[in-house]
N, CA and C atoms as a LAMMPS dump frame, in Angstrom:
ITEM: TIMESTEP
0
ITEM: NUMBER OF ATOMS
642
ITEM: BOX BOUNDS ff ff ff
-5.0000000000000000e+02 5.0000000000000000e+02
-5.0000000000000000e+02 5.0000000000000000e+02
-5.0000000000000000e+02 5.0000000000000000e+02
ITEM: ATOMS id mol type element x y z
1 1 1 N 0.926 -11.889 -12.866
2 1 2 C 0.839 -11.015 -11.709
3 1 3 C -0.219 -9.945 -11.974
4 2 1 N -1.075 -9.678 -11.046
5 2 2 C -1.888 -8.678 -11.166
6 2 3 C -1.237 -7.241 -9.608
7 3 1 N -2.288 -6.576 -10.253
8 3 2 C -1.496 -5.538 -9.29
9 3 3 C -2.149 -4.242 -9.981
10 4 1 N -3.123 -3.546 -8.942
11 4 2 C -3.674 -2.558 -8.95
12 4 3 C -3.138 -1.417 -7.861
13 5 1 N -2.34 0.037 -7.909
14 5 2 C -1.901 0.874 -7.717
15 5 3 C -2.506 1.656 -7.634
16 6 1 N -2.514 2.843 -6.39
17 6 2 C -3.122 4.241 -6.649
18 6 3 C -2.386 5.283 -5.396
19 7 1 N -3.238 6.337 -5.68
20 7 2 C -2.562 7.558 -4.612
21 7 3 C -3.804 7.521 -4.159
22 8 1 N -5.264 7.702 -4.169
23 8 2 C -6.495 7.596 -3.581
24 8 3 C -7.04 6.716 -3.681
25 9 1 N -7.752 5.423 -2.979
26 9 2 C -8.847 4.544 -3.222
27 9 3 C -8.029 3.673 -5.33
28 10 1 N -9.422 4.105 -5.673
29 10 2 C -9.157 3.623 -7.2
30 10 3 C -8.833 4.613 -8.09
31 11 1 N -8.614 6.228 -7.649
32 11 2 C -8.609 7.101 -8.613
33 11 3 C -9.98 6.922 -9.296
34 12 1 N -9.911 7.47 -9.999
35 12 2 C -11.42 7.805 -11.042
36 12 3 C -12.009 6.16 -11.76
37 13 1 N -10.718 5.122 -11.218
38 13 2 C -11.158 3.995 -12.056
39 13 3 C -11.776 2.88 -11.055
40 14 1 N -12.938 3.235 -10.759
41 14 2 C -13.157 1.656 -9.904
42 14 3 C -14.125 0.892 -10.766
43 15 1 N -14.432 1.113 -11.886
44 15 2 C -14.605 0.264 -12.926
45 15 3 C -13.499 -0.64 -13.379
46 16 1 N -12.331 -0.06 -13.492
47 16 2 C -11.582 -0.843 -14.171
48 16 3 C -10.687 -2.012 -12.939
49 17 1 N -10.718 -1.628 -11.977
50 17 2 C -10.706 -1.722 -10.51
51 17 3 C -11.368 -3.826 -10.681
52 18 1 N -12.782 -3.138 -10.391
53 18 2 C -14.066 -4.076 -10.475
54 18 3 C -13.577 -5.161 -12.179
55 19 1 N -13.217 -4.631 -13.238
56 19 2 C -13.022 -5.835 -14.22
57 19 3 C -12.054 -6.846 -14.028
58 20 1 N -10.918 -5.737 -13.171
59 20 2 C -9.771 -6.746 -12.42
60 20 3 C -10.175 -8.061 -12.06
61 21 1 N -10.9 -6.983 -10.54
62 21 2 C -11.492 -8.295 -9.77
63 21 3 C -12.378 -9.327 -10.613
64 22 1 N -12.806 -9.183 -11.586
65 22 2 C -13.67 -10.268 -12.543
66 22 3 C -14.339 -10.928 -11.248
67 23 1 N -15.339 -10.3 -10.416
68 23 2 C -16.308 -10.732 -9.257
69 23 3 C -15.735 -11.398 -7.908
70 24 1 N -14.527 -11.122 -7.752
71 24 2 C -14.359 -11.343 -6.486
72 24 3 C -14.538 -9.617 -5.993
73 25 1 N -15.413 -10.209 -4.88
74 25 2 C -16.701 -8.926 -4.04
75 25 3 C -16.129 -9.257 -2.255
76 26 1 N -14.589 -9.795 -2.087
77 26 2 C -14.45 -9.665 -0.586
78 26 3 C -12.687 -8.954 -0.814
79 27 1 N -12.371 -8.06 0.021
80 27 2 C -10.772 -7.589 0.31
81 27 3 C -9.971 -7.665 1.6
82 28 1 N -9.272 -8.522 2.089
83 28 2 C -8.276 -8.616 3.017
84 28 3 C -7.937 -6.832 3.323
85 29 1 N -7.862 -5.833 3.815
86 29 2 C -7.038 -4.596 3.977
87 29 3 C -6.359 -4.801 4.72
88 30 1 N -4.981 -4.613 4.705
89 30 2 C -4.244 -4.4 5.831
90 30 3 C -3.611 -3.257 6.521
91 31 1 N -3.801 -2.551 7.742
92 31 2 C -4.454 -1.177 8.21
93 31 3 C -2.909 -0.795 8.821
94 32 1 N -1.711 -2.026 8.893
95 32 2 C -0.823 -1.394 9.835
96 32 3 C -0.148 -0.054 9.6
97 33 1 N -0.225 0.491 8.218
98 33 2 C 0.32 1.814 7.535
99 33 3 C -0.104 2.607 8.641
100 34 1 N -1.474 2.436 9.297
101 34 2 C -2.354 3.689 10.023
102 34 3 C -2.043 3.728 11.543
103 35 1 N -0.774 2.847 11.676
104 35 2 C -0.243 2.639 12.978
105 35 3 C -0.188 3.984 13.75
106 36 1 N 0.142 4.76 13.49
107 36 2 C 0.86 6.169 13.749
108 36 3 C -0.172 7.239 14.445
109 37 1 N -1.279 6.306 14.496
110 37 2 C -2.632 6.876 14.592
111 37 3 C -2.846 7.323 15.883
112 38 1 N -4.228 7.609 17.14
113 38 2 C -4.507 7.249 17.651
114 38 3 C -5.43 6.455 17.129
115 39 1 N -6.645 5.263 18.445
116 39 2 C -6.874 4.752 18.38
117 39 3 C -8.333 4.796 17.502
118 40 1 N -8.585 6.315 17.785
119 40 2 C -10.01 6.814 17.251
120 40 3 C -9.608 6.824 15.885
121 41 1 N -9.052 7.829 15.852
122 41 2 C -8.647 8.344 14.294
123 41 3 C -8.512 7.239 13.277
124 42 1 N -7.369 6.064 14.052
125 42 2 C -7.382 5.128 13.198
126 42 3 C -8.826 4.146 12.611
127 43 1 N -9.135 4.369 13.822
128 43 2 C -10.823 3.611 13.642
129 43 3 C -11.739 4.554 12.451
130 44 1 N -11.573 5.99 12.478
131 44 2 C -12.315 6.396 11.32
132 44 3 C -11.805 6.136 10.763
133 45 1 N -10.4 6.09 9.818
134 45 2 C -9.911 6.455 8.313
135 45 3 C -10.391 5.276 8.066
136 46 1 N -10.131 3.996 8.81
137 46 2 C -10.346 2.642 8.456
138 46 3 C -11.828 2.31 7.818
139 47 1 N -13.19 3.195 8.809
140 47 2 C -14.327 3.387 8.142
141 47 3 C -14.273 3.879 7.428
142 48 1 N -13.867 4.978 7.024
143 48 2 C -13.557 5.706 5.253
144 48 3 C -13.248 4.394 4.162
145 49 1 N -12.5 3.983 4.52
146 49 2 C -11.97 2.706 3.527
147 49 3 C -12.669 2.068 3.536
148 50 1 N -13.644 1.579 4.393
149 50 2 C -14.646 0.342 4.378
150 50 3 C -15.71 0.885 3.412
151 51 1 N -16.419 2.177 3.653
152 51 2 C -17.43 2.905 3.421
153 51 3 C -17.39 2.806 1.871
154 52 1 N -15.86 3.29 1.184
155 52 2 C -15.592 3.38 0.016
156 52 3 C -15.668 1.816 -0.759
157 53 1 N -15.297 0.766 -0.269
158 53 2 C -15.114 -0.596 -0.796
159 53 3 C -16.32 -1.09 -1.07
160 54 1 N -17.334 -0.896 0.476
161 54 2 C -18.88 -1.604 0.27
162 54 3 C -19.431 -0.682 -0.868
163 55 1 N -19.269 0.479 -1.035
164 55 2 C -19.891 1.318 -2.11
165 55 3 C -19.789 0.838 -3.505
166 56 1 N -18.428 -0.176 -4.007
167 56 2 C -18.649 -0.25 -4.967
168 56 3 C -18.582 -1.984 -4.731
169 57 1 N -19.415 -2.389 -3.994
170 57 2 C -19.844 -3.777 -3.816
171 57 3 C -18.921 -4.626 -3.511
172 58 1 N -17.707 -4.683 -2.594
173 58 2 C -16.609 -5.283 -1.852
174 58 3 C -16.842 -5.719 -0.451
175 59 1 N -16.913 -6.66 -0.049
176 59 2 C -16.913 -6.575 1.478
177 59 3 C -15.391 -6.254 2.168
178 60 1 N -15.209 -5.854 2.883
179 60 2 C -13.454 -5.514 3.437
180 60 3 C -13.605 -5.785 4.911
181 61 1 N -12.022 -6.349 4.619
182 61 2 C -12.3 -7.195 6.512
183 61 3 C -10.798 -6.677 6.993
184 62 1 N -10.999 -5.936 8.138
185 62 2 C -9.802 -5.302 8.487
186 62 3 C -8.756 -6.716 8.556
187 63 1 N -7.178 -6.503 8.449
188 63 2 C -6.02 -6.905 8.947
189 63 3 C -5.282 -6.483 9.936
190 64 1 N -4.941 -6.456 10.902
191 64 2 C -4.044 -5.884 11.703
192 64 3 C -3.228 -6.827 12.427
193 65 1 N -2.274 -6.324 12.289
194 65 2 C -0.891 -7.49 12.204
195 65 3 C -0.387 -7.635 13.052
196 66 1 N -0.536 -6.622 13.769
197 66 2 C 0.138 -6.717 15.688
198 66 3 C -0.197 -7.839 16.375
199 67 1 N -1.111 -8.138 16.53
200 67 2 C -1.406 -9.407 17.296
201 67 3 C -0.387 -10.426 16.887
202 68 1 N -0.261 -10.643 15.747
203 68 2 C 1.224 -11.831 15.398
204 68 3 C 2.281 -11.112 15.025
205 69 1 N 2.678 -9.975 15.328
206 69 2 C 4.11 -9.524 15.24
207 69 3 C 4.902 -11.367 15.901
208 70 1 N 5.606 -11.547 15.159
209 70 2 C 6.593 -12.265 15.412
210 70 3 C 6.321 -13.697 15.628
211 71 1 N 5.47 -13.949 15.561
212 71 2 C 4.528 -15.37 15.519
213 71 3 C 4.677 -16.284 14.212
214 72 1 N 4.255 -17.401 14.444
215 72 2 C 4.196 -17.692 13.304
216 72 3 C 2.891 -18.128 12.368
217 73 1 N 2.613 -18.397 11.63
218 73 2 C 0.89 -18.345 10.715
219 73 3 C 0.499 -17 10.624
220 74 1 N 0.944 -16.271 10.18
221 74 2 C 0.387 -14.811 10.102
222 74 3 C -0.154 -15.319 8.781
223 75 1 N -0.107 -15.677 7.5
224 75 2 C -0.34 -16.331 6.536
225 75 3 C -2.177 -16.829 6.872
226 76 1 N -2.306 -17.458 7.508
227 76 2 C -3.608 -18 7.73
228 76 3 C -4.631 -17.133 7.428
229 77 1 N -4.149 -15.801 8.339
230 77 2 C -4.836 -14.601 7.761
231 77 3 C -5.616 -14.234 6.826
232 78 1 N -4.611 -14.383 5.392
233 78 2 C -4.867 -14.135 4.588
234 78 3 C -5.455 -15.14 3.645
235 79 1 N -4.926 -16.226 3.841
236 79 2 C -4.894 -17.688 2.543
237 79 3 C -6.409 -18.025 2.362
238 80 1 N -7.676 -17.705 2.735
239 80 2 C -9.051 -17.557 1.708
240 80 3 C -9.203 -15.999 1.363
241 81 1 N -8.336 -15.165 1.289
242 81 2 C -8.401 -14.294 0.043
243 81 3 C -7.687 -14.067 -0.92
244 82 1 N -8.466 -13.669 -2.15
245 82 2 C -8.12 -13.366 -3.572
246 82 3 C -7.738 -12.298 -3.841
247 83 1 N -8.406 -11.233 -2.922
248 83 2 C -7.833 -9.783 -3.218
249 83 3 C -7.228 -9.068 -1.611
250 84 1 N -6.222 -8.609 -2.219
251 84 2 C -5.363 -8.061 -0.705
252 84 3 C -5.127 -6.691 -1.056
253 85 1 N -5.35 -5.575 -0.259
254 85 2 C -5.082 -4.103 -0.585
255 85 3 C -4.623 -3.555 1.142
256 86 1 N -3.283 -2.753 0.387
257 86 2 C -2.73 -2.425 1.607
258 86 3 C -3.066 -0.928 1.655
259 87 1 N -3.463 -0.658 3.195
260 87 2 C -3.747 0.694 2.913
261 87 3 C -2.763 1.788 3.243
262 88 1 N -3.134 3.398 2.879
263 88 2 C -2.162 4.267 3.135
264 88 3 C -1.896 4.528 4.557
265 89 1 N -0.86 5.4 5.044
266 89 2 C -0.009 6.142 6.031
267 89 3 C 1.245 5.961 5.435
268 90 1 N 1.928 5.344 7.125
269 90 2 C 2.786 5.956 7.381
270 90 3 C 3.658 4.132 6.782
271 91 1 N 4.339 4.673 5.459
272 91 2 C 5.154 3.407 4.706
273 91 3 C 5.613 2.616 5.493
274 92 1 N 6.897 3.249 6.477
275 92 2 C 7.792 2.261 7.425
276 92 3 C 7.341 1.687 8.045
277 93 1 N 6.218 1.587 8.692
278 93 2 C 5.347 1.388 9.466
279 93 3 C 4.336 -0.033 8.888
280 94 1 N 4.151 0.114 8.023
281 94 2 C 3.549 -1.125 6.825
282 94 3 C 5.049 -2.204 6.663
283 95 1 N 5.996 -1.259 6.218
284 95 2 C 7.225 -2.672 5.901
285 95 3 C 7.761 -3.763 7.063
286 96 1 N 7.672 -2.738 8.124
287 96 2 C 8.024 -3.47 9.521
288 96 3 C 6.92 -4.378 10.139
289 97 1 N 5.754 -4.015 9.401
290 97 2 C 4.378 -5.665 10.066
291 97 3 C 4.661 -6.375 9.768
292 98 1 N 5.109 -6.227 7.904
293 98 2 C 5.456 -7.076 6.75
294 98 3 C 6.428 -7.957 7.246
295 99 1 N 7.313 -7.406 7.756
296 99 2 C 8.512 -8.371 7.6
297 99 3 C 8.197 -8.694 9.149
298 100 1 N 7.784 -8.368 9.999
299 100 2 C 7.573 -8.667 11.549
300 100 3 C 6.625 -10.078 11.729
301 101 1 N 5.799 -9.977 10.044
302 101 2 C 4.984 -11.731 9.862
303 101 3 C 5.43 -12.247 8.717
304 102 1 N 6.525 -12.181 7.999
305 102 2 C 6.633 -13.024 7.405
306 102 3 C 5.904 -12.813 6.073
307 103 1 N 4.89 -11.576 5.999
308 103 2 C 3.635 -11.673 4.92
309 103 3 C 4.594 -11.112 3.61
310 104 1 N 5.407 -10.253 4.054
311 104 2 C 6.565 -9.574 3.016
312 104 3 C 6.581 -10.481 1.783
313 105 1 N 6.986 -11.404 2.083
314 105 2 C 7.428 -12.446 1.18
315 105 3 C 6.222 -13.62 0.882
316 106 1 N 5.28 -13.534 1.655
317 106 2 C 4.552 -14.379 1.272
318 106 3 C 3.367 -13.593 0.409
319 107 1 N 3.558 -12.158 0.159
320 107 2 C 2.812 -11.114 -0.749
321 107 3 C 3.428 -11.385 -2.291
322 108 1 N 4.586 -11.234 -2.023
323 108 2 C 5.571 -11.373 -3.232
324 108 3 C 5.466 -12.721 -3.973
325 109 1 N 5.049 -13.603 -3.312
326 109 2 C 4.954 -15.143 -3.734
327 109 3 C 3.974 -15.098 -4.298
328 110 1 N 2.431 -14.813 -3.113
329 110 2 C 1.013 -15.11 -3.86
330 110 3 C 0.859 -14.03 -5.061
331 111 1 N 1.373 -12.837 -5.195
332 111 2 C 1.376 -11.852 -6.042
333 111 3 C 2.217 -12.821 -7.088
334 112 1 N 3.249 -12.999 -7.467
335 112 2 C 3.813 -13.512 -8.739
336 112 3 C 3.416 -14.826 -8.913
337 113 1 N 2.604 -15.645 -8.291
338 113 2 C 2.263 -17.274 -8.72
339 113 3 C 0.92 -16.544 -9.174
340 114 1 N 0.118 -15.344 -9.328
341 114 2 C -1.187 -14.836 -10.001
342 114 3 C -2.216 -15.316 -8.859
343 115 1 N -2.062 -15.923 -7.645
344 115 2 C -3.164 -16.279 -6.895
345 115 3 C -3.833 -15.245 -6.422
346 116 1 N -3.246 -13.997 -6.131
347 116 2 C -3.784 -12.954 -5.686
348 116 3 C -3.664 -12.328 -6.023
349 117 1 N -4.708 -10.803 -6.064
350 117 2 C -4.465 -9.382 -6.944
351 117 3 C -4.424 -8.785 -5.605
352 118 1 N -3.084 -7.828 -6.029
353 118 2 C -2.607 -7.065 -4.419
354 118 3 C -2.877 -5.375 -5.486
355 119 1 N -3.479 -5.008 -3.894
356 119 2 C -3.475 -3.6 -4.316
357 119 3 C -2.735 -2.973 -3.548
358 120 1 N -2.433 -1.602 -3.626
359 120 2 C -2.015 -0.664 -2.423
360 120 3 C -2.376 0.821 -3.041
361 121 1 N -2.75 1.84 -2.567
362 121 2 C -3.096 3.12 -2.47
363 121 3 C -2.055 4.012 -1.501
364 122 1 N -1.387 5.076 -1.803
365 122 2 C -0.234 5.737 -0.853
366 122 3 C 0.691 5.241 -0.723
367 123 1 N 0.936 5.233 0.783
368 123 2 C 1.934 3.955 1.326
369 123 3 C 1.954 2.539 0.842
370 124 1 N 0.827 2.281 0.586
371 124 2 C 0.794 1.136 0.05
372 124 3 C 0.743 0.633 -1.3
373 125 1 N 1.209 1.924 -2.235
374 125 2 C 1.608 1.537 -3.531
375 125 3 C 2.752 2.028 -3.307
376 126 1 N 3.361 3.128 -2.797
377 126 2 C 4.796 2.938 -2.361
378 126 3 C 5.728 2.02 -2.341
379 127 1 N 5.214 0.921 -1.463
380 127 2 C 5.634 -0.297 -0.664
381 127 3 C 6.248 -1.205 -1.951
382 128 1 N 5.2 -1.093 -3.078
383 128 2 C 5.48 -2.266 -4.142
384 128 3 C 7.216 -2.107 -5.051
385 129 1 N 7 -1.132 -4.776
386 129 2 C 8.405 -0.376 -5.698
387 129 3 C 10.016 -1.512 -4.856
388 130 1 N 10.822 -1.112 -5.315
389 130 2 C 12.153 -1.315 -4.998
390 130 3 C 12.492 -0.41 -3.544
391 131 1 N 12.02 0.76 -3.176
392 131 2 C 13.049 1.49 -2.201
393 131 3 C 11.953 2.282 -1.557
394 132 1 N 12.017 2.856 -0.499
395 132 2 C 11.412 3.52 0.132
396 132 3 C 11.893 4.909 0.851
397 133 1 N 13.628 4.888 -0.078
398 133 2 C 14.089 6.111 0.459
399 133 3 C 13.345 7.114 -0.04
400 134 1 N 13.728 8.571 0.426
401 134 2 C 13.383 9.576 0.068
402 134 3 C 11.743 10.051 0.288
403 135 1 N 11.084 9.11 0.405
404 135 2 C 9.941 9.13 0.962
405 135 3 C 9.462 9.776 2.306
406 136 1 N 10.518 9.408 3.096
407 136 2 C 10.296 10.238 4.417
408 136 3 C 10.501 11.531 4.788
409 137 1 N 9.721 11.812 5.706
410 137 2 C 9.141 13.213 6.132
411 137 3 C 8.983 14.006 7.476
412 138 1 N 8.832 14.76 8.012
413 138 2 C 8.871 14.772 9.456
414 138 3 C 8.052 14.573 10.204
415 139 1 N 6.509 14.758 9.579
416 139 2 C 5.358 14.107 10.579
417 139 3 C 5.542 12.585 10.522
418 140 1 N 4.449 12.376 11.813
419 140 2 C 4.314 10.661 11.946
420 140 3 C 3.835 9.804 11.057
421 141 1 N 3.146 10.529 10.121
422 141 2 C 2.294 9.974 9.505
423 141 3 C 3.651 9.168 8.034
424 142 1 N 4.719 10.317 8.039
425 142 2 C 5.639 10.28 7.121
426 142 3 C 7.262 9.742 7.639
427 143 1 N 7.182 9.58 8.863
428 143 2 C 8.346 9.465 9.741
429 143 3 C 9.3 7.973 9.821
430 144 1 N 10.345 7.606 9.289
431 144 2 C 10.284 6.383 9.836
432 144 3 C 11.145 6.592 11.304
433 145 1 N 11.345 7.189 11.735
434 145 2 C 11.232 7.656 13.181
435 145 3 C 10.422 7.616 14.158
436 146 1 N 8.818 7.277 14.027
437 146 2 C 8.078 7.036 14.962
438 146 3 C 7.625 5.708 14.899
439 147 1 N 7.84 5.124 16.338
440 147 2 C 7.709 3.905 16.901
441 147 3 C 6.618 3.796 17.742
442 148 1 N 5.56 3.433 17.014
443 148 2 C 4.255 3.007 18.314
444 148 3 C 4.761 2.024 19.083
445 149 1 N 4.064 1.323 20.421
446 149 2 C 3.82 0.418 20.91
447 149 3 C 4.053 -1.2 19.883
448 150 1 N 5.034 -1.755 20.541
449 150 2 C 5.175 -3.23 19.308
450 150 3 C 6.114 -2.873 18.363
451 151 1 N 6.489 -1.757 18.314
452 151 2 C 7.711 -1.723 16.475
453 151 3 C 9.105 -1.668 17.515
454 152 1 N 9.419 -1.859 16.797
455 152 2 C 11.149 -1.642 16.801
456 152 3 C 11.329 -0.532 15.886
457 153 1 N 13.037 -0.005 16.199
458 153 2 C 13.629 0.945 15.51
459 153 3 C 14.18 0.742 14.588
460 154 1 N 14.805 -0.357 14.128
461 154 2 C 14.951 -0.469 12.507
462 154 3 C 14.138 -0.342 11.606
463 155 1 N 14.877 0.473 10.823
464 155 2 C 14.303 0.755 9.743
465 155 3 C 14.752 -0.215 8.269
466 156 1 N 13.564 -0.137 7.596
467 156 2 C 13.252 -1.124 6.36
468 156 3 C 13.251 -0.059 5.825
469 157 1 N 14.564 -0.167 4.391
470 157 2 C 14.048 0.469 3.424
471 157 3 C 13.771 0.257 1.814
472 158 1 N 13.936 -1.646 2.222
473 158 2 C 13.649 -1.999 0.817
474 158 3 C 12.089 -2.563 0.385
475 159 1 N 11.828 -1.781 -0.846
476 159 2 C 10.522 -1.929 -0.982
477 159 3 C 10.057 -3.687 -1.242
478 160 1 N 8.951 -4.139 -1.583
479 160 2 C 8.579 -5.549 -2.224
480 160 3 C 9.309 -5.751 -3.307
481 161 1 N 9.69 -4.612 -4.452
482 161 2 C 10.36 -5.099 -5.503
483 161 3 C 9.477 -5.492 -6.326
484 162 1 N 7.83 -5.553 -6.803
485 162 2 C 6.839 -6.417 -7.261
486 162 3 C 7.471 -5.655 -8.51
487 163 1 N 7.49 -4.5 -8.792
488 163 2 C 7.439 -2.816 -10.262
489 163 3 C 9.036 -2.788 -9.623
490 164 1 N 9.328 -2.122 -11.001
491 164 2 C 10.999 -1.906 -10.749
492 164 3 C 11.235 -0.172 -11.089
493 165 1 N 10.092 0.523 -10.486
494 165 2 C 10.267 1.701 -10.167
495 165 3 C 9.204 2.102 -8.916
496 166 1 N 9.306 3.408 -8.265
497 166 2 C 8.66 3.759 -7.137
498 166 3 C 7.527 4.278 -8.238
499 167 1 N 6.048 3.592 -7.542
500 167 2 C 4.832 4.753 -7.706
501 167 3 C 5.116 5.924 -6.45
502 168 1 N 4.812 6.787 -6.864
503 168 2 C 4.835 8.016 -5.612
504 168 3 C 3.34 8.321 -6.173
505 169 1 N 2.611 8.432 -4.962
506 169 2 C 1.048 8.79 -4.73
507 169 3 C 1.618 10.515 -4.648
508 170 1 N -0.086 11.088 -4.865
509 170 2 C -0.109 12.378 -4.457
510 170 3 C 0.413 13.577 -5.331
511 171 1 N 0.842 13.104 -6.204
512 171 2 C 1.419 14.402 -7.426
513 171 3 C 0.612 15.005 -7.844
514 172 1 N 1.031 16.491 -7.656
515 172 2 C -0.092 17.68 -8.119
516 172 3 C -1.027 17.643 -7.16
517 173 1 N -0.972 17.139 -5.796
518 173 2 C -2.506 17.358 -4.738
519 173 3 C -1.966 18.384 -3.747
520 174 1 N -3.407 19.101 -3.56
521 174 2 C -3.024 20.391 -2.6
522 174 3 C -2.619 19.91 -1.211
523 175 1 N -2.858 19.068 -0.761
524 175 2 C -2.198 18.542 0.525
525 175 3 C -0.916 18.086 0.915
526 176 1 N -0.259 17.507 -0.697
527 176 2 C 1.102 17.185 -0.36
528 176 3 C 1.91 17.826 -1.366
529 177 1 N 1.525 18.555 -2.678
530 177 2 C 2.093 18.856 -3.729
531 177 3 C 3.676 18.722 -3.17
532 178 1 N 4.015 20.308 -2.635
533 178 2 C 5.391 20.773 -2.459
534 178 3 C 6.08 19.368 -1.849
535 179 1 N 5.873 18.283 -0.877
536 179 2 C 6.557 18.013 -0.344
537 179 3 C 6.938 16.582 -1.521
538 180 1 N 5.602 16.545 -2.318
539 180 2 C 5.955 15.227 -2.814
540 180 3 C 7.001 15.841 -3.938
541 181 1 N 7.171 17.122 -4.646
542 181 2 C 8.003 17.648 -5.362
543 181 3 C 9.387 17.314 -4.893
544 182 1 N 9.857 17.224 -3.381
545 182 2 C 10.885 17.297 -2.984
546 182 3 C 11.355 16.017 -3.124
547 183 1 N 10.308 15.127 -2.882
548 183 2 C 10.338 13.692 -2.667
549 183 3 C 11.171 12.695 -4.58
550 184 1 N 10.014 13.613 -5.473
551 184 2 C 11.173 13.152 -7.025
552 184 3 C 11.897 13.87 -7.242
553 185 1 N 12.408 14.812 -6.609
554 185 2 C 13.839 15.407 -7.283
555 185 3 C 14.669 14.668 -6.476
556 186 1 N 14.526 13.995 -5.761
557 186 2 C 15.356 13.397 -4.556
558 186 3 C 15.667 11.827 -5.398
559 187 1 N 14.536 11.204 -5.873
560 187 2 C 14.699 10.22 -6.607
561 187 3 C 15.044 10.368 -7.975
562 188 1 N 15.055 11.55 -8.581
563 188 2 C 15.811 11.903 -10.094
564 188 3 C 17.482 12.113 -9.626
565 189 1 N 17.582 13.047 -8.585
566 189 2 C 18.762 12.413 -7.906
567 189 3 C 19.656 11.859 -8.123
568 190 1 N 18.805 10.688 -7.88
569 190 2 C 19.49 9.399 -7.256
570 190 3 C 19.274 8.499 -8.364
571 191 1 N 18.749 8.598 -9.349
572 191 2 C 18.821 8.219 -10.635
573 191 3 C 17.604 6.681 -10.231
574 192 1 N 16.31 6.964 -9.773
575 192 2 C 15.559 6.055 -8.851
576 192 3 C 14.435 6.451 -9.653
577 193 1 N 14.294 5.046 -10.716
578 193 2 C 12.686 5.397 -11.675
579 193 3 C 11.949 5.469 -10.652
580 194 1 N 10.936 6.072 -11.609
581 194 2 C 9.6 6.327 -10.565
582 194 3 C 8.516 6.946 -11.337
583 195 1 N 7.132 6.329 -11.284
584 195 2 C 5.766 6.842 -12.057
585 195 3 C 5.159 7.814 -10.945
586 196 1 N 4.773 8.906 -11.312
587 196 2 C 3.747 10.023 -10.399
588 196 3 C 2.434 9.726 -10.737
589 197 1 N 1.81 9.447 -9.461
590 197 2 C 0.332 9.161 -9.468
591 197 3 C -0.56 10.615 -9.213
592 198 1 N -1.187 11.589 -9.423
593 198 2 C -1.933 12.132 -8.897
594 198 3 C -2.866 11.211 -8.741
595 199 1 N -3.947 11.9 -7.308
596 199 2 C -5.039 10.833 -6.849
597 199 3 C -6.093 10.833 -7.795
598 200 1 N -6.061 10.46 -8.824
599 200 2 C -7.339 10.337 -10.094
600 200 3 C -6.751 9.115 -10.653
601 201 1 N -5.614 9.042 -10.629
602 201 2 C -4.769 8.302 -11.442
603 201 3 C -4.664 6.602 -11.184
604 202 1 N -3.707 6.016 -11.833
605 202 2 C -3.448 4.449 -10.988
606 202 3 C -3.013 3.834 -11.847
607 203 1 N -1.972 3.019 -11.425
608 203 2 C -1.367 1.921 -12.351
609 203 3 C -2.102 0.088 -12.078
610 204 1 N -2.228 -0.268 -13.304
611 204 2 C -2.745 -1.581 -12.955
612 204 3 C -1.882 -2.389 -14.182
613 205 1 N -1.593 -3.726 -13.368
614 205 2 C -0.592 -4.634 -14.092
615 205 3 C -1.646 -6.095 -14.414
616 206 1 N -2.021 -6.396 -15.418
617 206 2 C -2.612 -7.504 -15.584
618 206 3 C -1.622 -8.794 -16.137
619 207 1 N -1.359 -9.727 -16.092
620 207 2 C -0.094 -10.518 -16.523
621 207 3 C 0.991 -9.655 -17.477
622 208 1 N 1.197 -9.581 -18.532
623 208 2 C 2.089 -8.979 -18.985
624 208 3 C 1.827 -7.45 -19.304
625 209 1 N 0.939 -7.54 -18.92
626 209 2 C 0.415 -5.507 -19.566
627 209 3 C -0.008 -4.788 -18.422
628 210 1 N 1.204 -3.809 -18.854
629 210 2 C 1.066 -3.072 -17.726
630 210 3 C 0.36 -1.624 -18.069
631 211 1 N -0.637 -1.063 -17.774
632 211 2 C -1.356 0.099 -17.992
633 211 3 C -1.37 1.452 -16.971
634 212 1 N -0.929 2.377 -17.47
635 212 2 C -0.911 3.515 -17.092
636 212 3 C -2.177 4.203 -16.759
637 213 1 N -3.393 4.519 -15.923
638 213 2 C -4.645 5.049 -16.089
639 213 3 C -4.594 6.493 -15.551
640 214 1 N -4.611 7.273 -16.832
641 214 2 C -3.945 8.434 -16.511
642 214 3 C -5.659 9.463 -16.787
């Protein structure tokens, strides 16, 4: 299993990022985290992410999952890529595409048969963990309370399970410090491992070795 983690992009490592990939230069993203958006907004952050990928020689081809909410072949999607990276927002919002196509489990599959190196950044290293409690927050961006257009109101709160603790993005950053503070005492708690990423940081799992890039 491979599996590259972060709270920003690659953190300080998109070298080590790039040895992962050992030259695969294309990324599946999948954008539904940024649901919560409007339509503009979502359209920039998504160029932010693109901007950042082609920079270090990636091509990235948006995903967006709505169109097959509930369909079946959502899979097709993905099956000529090698590298899949889910991007940040709003978590609940990512688990409910997931399981709304079926990709939930078909992430978990191509991720542990080694066919694919899955990334996620924020929400989307969140996602990999076991649980997604305690995570939530009162904006939209953090809410599993807000329902765009196409979601339903159930809430998902079990993570992929890939790591058998929560990464929590964002530790020590001036934008979320205090709230992500609230967020691991909530999971010390609850007795709910968990690695703190500040955004420099990142965990990457190469078959049996798992590395801390601190």
């Amino acid at each position: 299993m491979r599996l590259f983690l972060s709270s920003y992009r690659a953190g300080k490592y998109d070298g080590q990022l790039l040895k992962l990939l050992n030259g695969i230069d294309k990324v599946a993203v999948i954008t539904n985290a940024k649901d919560y958006k409007t339509a503009a907004d979502r359209l920039n952050k998504i160029k932010e992410n693109f901007d950042y990928y082609r920079s270090i020689g990636i091509e990235p081809t948006e995903i967006d999952l709505r169109p097959v909410f509930n369909k079946a072949g959502a899979e097709e999607l993905l099956d000529s890529y090698k590298f899949i990276w889910l991007a940040g927002g709003n978590v609940f919002l990512l688990r409910r595409a997931l399981a709304y196509t079926g990709l939930d489990k078909y992430l978990v599959a191509r991720a542990q048969d080694n066919s694919i190196i899955l990334g996620g950044e924020s929400a989307g290293a969140i996602i990999i963990g076991p649980t997604l409690k305690y995570s939530e927050m009162d904006s939209d961006e953090d809410s599993p309370k807000y329902i765009p257009a196409g979601y339903e109101a159930g809430i998902i709160w079990e993570g992929l399970s890939l790591v058998d603790y929560v990464p929590v993005p964002h530790y020590k950053s001036g934008d979320y410090g205090a709230e992500i503070d609230k967020y691991i005492a909530k999971l010390d708690k609850h007795s709910i491992a968990h690695r703190d990423l500040t955004d420099e940081q990142a965990i990457l799992v190469d078959g049996k070795t798992e590395t801390f890039l601190n």
